[in-house]
DRENSEKE-624674 format. One record per residue (C-alpha): residue in three letters; x, y, z. Coordinates in steps of 0.2 Angstrom, whole numbers, plus 5000, padded with zeros to 4 digits. Layout:
N
ALAXYZ...
// end
This chain:
673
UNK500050005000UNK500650174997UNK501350305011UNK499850425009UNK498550285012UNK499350175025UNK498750245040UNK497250235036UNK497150055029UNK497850015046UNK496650085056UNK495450025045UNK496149845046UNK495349805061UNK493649865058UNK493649765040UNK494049605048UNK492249635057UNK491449635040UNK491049485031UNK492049455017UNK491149465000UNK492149414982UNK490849424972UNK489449564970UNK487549554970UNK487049544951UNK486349674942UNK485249624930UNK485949624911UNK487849724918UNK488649524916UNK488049504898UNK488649704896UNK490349654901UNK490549474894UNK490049554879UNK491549714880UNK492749604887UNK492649504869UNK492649634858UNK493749734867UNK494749614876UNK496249734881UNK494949854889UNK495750024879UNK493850094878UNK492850154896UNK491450054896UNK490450164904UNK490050294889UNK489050134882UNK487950094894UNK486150114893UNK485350224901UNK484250074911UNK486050024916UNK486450184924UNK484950204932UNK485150044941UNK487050074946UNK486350234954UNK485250114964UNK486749994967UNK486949944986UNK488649974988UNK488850164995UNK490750244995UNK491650165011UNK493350115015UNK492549955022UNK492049905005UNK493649904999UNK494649835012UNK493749685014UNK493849614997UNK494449415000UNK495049294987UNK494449114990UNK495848994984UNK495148814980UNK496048664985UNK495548464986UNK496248374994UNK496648184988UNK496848035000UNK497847894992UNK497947745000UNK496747595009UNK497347665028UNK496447805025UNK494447795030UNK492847885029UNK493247975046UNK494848035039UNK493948175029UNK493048255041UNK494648255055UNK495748325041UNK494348445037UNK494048495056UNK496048505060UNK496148635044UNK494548735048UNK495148735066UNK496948795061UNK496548915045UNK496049095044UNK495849215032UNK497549315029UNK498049435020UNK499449435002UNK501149485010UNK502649565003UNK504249515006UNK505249675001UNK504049814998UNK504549974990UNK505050115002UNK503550185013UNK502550015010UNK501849885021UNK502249685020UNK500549675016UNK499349715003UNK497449775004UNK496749624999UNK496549455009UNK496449265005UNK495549125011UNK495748925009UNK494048835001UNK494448665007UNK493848495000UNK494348335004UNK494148184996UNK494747984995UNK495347914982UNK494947774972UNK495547604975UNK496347564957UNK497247724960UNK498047634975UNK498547514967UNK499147564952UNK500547674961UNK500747534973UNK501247404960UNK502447564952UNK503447574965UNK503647394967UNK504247374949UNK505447534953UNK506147444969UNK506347264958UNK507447354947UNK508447464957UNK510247414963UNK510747444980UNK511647604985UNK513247604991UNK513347755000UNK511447775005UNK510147695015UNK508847745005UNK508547674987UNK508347814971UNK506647774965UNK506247904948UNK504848034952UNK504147994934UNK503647824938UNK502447904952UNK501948054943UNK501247984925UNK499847894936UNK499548034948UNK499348164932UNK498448054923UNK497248034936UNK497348224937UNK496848254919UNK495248154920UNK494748274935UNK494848424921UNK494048544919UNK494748594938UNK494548764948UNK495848764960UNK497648654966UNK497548464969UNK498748394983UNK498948204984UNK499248135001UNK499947934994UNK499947825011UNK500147675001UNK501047585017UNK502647515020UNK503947435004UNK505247305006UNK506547395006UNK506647605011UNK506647724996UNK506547914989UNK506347994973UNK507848044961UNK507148204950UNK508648184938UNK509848054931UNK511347964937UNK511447934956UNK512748034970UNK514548014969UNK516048074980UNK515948244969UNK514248274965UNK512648254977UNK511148204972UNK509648264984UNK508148144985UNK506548194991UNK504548134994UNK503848274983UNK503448324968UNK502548494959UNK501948464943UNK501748584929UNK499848584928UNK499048644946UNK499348464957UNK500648404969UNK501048244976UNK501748204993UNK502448004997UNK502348005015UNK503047825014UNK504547885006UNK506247925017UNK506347985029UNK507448135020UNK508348275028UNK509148425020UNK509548585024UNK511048705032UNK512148565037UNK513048655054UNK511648795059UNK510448905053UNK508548905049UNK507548805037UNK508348625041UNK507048465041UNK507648375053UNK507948205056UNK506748075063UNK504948105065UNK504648295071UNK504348325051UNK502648315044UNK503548225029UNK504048095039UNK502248085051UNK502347875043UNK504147855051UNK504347815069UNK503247745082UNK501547705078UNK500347855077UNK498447845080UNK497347915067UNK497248085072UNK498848125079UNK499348065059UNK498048185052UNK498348325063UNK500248335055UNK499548315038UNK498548445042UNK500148565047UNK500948485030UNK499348525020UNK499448705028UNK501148735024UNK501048685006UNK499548805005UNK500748945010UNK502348925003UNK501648864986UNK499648894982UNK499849084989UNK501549134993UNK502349295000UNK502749404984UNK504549454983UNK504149614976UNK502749714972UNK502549704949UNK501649834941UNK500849794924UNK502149834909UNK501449764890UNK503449764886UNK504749654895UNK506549664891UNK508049554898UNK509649614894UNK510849474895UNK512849574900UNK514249434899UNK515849524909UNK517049394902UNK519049384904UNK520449414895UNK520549214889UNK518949224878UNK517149154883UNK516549004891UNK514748944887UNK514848754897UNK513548804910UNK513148994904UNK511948934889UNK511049094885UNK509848984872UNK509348864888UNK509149024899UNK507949114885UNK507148944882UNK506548894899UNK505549044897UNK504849104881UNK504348874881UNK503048924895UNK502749104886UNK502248984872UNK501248864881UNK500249044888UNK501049044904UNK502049204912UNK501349354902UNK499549424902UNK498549504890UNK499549584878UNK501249564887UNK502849514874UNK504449454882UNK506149494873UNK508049434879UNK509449534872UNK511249464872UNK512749594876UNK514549544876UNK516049664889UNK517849614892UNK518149634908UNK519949734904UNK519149844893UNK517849894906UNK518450004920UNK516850034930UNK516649824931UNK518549824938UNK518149944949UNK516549884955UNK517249714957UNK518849774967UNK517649904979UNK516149744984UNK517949624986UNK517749595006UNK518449445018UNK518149335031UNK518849225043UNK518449025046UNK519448925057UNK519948745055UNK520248565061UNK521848505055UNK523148455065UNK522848595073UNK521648735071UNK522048825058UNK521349025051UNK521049025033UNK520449195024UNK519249185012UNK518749314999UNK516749354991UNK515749474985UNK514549604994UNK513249604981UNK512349764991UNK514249854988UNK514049784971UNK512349854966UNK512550004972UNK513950054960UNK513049954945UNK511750074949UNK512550234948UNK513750184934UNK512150124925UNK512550244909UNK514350204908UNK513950034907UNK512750074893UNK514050164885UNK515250034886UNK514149864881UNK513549974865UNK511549934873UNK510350074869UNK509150144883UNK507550084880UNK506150194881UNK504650104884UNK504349924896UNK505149834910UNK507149814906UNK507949694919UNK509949724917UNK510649534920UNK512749554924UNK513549394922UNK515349404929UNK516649294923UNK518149304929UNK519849244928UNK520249184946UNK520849014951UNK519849034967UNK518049034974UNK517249194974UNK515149194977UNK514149354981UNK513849365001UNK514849185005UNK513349064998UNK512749134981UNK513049114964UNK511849224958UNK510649384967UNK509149464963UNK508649654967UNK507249754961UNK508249844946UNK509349714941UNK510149534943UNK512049504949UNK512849344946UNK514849274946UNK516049124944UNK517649124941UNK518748964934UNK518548844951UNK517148734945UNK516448694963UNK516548694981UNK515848624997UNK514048725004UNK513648745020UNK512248665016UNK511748465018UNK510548315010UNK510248155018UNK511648175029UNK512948225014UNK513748405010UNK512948484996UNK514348524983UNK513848664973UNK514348674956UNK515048854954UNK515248864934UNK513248824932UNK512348974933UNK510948924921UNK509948874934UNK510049004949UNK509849134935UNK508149074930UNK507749104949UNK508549274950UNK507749314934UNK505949284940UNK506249354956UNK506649524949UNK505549514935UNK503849454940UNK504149444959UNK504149284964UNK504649224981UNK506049064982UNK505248924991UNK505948925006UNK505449105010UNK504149165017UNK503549345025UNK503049305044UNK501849455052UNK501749365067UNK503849365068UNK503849515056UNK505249435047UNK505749315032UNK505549135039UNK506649005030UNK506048835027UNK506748725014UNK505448595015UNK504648604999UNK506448624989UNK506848494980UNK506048424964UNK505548564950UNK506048724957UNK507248834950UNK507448894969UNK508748834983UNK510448724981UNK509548544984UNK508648554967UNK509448534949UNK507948564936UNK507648734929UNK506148694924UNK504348804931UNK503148724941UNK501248794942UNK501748864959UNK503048974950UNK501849004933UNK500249054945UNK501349174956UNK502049274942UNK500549304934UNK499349324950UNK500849434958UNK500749564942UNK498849574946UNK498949574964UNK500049714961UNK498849824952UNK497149794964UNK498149854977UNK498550004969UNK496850014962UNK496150024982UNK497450114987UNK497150254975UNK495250224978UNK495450264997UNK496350414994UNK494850494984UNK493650424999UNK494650525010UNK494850665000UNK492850674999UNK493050655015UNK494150795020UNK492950905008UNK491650855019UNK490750705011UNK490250664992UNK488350764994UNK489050955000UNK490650924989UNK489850844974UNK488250934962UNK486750864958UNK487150804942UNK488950754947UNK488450664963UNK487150554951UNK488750514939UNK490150484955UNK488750344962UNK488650274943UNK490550244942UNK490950204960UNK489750064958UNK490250014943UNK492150034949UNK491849934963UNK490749784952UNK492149754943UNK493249754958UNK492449604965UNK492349534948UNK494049524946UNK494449454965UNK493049324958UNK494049284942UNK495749274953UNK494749154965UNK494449024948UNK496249074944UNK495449144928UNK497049294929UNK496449344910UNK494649364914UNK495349454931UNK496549584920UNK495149644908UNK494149704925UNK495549784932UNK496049864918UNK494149904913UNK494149974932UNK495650104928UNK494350204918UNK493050244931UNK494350284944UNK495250384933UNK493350464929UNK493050464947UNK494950564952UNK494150674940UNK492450704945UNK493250744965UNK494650864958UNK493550964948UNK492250994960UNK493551044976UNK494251164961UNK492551244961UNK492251244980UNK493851324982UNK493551474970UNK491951474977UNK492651514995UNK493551654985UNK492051734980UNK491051745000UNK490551925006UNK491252015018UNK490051985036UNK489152155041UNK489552305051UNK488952285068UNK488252435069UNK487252385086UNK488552335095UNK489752485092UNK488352615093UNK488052515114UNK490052535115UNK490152705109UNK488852765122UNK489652685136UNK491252765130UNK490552935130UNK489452915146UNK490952855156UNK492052985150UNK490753125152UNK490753065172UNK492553085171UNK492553255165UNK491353325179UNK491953215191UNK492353365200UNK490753455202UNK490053295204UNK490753255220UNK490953425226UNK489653395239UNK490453235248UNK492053315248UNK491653495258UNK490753375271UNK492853325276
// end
């Protein structure tokens, strides 16, 4: 929300929390077919709707129930569907209404949150959501199906040597489970599979690539998996699996059974104590992944521009793990397929090429954001070794400022219209491991993305899988630059972060990455999920609602402030404010309705409909406290007041008349002395 508005959506917060939450309006009768009918012949919504409705339309708008209130806007809810599927025989009738009972218990509505707001912004927006829950057992062949799957996939699979757990392929599990998926289409909502398909001869999680760990190179297995069409499946057999920061920190799933992930693992668990963590799973997946914390707040640009700038050294360029092609690719196939982009949006990648000797600023930059730090070691003795990285903040900061210099010297013009998201790519000519702030390859700011490697090709993170160190593969920065890339450019949060209000700080929580995410160390596909698809489109819209009620407040206060819509308004301007606010606010709570079926097309023709009454409604308030204010100009001077100066002027004259004689006056008492 912006600075001029907060306070009052603060204080309003409180009180619209009191008011039930309504997506969807009352109808009015022949406005729907009005709309359906301009949102298909003017689908980008560059005409105001308003100048062709009929009369019998406005006159029903003017009757609308919905009067001007900051209530009315604040408590706009979207209600997010989500079915929930159990797999497996150990799950009965009674399981449905306990899970049901345990989610209804344990979920409110709650509002979108930010995690880096722009300056003099909230971690919130103006707008809340809600969970629509249904819950549901699956069919027996179902069961069986992935039952007999994974016993084919154990039959066939070697013993590991260096693991207690055998590498099962997700894709065994997940051509059933979206098979059975497509035959629930056409679907409203996200579907989450709970498989408790009981225990397998030997123990077992999924591989989400090719070839197994080795001494070099860590594989991370998991017991999930988020497919690119709206479902997700959990194995709770599976495991149990740990990963996380290896030595400290937040985010680690632990070992043993104080998971949900690993509620089957352990000692026996009744019924309900089993549902109530599947519950707490179910909620955490409906957080991180069905409405996650944006990153950044996206406003609506039809042109988006990524500018691709390779720093490379002296000794020529290096494409093994910087494929530009791959990068472009993972993008413009789900652009193709109509996920990302809205409406009209295009999506365009420009390649730039610097040598890092002939570029000054970079050495520069790159010599300044140079900073140390000290760990100490266990050899025969313990042992200080200095180690160099990168302060990326250092680092933006003089990318920022040198912006035009830059410009100058990669030969890349200034683009005039659109979003343009600078992408630096360092490569460098050092034999030695230099990462931005200690632990990343690549990092994503509003403005731009900053990413490095030099020639060491990998190095041991602080991070661990299954009781192994993660090695991270420093030359590959295919894959964290996708997730850089759609954190700057459509603001969406990595999966492990997560805006807390309660805390009022970024929880960590790794749970839900591995398998396809572009996010965190334990993953290796660059591939996009729904969860990453939904949030960059829903985010771009989220975005423009809230401004769309933040401006809206500041014209209710401003009416406000004039002293109220009827003394600041005319007649025949008050009959055309009520017109458009009603219509304003109808297509509000169409497009929250549309968001709620995940419909973000349907959803952007409304808000972008919306833009021209509230642009008529600005209009309507500024022209009439113009004409107030003159008019204060024109007020006559009060009267005279002749009736109290003539009653003071007698006074005067009496009193000073008594003074005058006061001699002859008192003449008489004073001889009697």
């Amino acid at each position: 929300m912006f600075s001029s508005t907060a306070s009052a959506v603060l204080l309003l917060l409180l009180t619209a929390a009191t008011i039930p939450a309504t997506t969807t309006s009352a109808p009015i009768l022949g406005l729907d077919s009005f709309l359906n009918q301009q949102s298909r012949l003017d689908p980008q919504a560059s005409n105001d709707s308003f100048l062709s409705l009929s009369s019998s339309l406005k006159k029903s708008l003017s009757l609308y129930q919905h009067s001007p209130s900051l209530s009315s806007l604040l408590c706009l809810q979207i209600s997010v569907p989500v079915t929930v599927k159990l797999v497996g025989s150990s799950f009965t009738s009674s399981a449905i209404s306990l899970l049901h009972s345990f989610l209804s218990a344990a979920i409110s509505s709650d509002q979108f949150h930010v995690i880096t707001p722009f300056s003099n912004q909230n971690h919130h927006l103006a707008l809340s959501h809600s969970l629509h829950l249904d819950v549901s057992l699956s069919s027996s062949s179902l069961s069986s199906l992935l039952d007999e799957a994974i016993r084919s996939e154990l039959s066939k699979t070697p013993s590991p040597l260096r693991s207690p757990l055998l590498s099962v392929s997700y894709s065994a599990i997940d051509r059933i489970i979206k098979q059975d998926f497509e035959r629930e289409k056409p679907v409203q909502g996200v579907y989450i599979y709970l498989l408790n398909l009981g225990a397998q001869s030997k123990p077992y999680a999924y591989n989400y690539g090719f070839g197994e760990s080795s001494p070099a190179f860590t594989k991370c297995l998991g017991s999930i998996w988020t497919g690119k069409d709206r479902y997700l499946w959990i194995d709770l057999a599976a495991g149990p699996v740990d990963y996380g920061p290896a030595l400290s920190g937040d985010g680690v799933l632990p070992r043993g059974e104080f998971h949900p992930l690993t509620a089957l693992h352990g000692r026996p668990k009744s019924q309900k104590a089993l549902l109530a963590d599947l519950a707490s799973l179910v909620w955490s997946a409906y957080q991180v992944l069905v409405v996650p914390s944006l990153r950044i707040p996206v406003p609506f640009e039809n042109s988006l521009i990524v500018q691709f700038i390779h720093i490379h050294g002296s000794d020529g360029k290096d494409a093994n793990g910087l494929d530009w092609n791959s990068i472009e690719k993972t993008f413009m196939d789900e652009v193709n397929e109509g996920g990302l982009l809205l409406g009209d949006q295009s999506l365009r990648f420009k390649t730039y090429e610097v040598r890092y000797s002939d570029c000054s600023i970079c050495s520069f930059a790159i010599s300044r954001a140079t900073t140390s730090y000290t760990s100490r070691y266990l050899f025969d003795n313990y042992t200080l070794i200095v180690s160099e990285y990168l302060d990326s903040k250092r680092l933006h900061q003089i990318l920022s400022e040198s912006a035009d210099e830059l410009r100058r010297i990669a030969g890349f013009p200034e683009e005039d219209f659109g979003r343009v998201l600078p992408v630096y790519v360092f490569d460098l000519d050092l034999n030695t491991i230099l990462l931005l702030d200690r632990y990343h390859q690549s990092v994503a700011f509003k403005d731009m993305v900053i990413s490095v490697r030099t020639k060491n090709a990998q190095t041991v993170s602080d991070y661990s899988c299954n009781g192994r160190h993660v090695f991270t593969q420093t030359r590959e920065l295919e894959r964290p630059l996708v997730g850089s890339i759609l954190q700057s450019m459509w603001g969406v949060s990595p999966t492990h972060l997560l805006w807390s209000p309660r805390h009022n700080n970024t929880l960590v929580d790794y749970t839900w990455s591995v398998g396809q995410t572009p996010f965190g160390p334990f993953s290796e596909i660059s591939m996009l999920s729904f969860v990453q698809k939904d949030a960059a489109r829903r985010n771009v819209l989220l975005t423009s609602l809230n401004y769309s009620i933040s401006s809206a407040i500041d014209v209710l206060e401003s009416i406000l402030a004039h002293g109220g819509d009827r003394k600041l308004l005319k007649r025949g301007q008050h009959n055309e404010f009520v017109q458009r606010w009603s219509l304003f606010k109808y297509k509000l709570d169409k497009a929250v309705s549309a968001l709620s079926h995940m419909d973000f097309e349907l959803a952007l023709y409304f808000l972008r409909s919306s833009d021209h009454d509230l642009y008529a409604i600005h209009s309507l308030v500024y022209h009439a406290s113009q004409e107030l204010e003159a008019s204060l100009v024109c007020f006559k001077d009060p009267p005279f007041p002749w009736a109290s100066a003539s009653m003071f002027a007698v006074v005067f004259l009496a009193l000073f008349y008594v003074y005058l004689k006061k001699d002859k006056l008192f003449r008489n008492k004073r001889k009697q002395f």
